[in-house]
Biotite code that builds the C-alpha atoms (Angstrom):
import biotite.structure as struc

atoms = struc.array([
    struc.Atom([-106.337, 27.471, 96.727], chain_id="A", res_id=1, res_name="UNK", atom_name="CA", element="C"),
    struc.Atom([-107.419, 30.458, 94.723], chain_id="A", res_id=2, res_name="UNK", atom_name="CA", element="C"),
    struc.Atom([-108.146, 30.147, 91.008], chain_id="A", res_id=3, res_name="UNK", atom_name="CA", element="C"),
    struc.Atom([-106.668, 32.613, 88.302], chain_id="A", res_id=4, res_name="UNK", atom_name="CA", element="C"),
    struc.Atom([-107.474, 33.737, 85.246], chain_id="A", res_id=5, res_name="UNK", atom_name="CA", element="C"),
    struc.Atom([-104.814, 32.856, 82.580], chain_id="A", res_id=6, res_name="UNK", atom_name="CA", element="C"),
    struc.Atom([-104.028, 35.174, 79.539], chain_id="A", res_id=7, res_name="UNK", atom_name="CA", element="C"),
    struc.Atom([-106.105, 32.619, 77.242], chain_id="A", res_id=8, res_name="UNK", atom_name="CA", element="C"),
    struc.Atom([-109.494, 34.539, 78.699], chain_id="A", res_id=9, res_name="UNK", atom_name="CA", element="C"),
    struc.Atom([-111.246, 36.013, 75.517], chain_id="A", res_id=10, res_name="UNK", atom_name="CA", element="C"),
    struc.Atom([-113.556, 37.681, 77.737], chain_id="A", res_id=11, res_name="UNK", atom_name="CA", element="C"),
    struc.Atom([-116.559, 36.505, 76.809], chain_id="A", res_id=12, res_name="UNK", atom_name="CA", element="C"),
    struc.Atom([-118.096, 37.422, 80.307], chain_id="A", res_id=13, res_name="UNK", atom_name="CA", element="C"),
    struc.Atom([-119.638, 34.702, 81.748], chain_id="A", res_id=14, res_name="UNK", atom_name="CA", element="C"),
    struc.Atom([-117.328, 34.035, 84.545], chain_id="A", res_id=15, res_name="UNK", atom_name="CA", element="C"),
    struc.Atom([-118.486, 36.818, 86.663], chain_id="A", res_id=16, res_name="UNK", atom_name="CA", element="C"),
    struc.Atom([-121.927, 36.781, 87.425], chain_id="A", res_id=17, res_name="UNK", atom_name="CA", element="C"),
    struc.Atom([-121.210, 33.024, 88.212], chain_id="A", res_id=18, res_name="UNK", atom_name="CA", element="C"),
    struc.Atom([-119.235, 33.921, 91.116], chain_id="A", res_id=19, res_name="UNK", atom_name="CA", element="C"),
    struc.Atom([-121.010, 33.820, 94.524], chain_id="A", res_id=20, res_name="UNK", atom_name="CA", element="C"),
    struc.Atom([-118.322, 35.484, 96.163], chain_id="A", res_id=21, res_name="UNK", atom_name="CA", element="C"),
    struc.Atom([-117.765, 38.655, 93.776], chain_id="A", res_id=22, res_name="UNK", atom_name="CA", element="C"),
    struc.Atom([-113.949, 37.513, 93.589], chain_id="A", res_id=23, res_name="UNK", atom_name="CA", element="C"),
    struc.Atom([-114.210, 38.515, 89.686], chain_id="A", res_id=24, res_name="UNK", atom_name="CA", element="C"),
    struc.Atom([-113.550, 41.675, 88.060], chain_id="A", res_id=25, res_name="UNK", atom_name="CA", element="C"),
    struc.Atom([-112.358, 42.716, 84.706], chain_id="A", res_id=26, res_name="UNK", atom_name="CA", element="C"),
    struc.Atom([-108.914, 43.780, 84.764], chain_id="A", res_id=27, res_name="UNK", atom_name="CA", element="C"),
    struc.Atom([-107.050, 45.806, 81.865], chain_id="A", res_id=28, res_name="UNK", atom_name="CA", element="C"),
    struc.Atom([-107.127, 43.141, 79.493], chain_id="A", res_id=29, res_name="UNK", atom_name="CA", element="C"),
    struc.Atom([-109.083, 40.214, 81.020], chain_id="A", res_id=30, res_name="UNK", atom_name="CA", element="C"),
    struc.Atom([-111.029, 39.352, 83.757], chain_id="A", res_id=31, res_name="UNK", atom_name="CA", element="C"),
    struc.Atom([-108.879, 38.037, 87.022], chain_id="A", res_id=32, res_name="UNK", atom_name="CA", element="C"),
    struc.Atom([-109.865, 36.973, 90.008], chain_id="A", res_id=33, res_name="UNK", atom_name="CA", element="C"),
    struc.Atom([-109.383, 38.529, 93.591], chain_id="A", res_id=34, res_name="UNK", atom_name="CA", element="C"),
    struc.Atom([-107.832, 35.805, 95.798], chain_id="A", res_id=35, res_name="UNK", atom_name="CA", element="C"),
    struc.Atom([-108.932, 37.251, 99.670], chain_id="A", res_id=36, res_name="UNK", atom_name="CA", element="C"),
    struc.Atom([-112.572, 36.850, 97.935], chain_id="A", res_id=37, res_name="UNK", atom_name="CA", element="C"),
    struc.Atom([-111.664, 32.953, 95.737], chain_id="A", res_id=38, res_name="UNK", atom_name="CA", element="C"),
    struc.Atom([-113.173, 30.322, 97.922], chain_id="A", res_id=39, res_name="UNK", atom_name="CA", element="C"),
    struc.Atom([-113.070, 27.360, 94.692], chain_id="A", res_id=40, res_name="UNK", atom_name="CA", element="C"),
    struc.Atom([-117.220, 28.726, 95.625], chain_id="A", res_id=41, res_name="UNK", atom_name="CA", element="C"),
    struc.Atom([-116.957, 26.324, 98.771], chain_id="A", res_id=42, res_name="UNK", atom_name="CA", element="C"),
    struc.Atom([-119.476, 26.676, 101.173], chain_id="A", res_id=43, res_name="UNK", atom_name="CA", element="C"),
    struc.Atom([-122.106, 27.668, 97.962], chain_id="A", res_id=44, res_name="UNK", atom_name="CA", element="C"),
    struc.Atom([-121.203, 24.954, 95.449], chain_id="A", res_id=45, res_name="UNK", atom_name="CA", element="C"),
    struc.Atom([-119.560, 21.428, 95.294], chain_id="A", res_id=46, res_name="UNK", atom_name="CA", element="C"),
    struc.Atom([-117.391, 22.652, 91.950], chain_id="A", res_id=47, res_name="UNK", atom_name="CA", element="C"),
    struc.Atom([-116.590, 25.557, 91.264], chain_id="A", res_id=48, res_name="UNK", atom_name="CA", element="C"),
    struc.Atom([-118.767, 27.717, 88.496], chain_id="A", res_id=49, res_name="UNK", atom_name="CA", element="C"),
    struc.Atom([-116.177, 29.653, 86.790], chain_id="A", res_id=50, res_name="UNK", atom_name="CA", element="C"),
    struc.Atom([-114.509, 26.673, 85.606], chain_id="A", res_id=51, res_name="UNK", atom_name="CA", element="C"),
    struc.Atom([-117.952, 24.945, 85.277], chain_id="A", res_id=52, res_name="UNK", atom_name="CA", element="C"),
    struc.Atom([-118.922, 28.055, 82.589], chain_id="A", res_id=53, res_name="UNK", atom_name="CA", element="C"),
    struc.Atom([-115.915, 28.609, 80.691], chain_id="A", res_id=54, res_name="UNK", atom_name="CA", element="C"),
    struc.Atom([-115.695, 27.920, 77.160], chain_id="A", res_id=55, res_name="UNK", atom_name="CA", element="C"),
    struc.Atom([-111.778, 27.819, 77.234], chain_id="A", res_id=56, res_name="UNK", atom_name="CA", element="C"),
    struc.Atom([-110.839, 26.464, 80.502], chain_id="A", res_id=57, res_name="UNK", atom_name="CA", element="C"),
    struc.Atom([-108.523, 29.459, 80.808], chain_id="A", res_id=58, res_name="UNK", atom_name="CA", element="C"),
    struc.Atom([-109.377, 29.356, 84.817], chain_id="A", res_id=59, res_name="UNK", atom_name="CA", element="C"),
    struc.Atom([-106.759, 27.126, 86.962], chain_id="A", res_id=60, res_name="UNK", atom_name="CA", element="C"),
    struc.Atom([-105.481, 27.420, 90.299], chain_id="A", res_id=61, res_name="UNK", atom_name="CA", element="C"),
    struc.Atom([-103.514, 29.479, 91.444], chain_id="A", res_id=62, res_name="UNK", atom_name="CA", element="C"),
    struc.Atom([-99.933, 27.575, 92.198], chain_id="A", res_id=63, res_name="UNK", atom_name="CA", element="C"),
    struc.Atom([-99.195, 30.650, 94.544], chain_id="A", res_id=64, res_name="UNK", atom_name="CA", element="C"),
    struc.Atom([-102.335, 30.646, 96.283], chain_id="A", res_id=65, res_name="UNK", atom_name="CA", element="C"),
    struc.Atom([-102.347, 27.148, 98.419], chain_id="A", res_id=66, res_name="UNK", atom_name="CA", element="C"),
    struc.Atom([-104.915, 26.679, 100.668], chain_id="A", res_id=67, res_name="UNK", atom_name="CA", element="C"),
    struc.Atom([-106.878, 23.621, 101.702], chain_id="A", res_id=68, res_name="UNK", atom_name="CA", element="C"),
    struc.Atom([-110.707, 23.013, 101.582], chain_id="A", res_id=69, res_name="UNK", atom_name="CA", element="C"),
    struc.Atom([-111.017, 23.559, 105.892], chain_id="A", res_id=70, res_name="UNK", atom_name="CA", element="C"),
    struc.Atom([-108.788, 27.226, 104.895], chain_id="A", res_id=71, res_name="UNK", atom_name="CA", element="C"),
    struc.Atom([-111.351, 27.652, 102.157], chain_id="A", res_id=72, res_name="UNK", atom_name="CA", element="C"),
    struc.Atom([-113.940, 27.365, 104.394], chain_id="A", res_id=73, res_name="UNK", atom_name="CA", element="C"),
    struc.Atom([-113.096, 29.559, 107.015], chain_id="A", res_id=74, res_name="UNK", atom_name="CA", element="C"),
    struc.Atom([-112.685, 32.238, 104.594], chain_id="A", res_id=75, res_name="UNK", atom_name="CA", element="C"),
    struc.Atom([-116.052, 31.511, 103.341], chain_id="A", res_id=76, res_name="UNK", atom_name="CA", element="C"),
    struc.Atom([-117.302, 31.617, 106.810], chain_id="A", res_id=77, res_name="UNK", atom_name="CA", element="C"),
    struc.Atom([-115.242, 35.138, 107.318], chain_id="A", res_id=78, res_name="UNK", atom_name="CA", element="C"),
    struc.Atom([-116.774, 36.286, 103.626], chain_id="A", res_id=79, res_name="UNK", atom_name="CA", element="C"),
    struc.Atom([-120.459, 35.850, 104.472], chain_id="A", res_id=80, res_name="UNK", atom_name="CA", element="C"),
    struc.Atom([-119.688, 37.543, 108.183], chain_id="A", res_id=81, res_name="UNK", atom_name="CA", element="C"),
    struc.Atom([-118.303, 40.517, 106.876], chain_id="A", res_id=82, res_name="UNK", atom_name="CA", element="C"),
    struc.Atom([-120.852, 40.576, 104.179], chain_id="A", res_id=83, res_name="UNK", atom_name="CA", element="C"),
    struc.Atom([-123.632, 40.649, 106.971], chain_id="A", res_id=84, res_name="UNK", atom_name="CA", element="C"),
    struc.Atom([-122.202, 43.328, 108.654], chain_id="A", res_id=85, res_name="UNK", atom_name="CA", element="C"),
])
């Protein structure tokens, strides 16, 4: 599963450099987060750091984006491939 960004962000930005993955960008109000790039930072952390950092836990996931923790995996796997390209 992906996280997301809910409108309760008050973009204090400290949920981006906490990503490993780069999956988080500021948007044109708040920060959201890219789901092809949100592994829930498996493969680099056991929770993940968004939600470990944010002062409102505006940062849930993402009923659309379902994916188990083996999915998760592989598209860490395919993430760090394409990032050694």
């Amino acid at each position: 599963m992906a996280l997301m960004i809910t409108d309760e962000c008050i973009n204090c930005d400290v949920c981006e450099p906490e990503c490993p993955n780069d999956a988080i960008f500021m948007g044109p109000l708040i920060y959201q987060i890219n789901p092809d790039k949100c592994t829930e930072c498996v493969g680099h952390f056991d929770e993940p750091q968004c939600q470990q950092v944010c002062p409102v836990a505006c940062i849930p996931v993402d009923p659309q984006k379902q994916e188990t923790r083996t999915q998760l995996l592989i598209k860490y796997e395919g993430l760090q491939a394409a990032a050694r390209s």
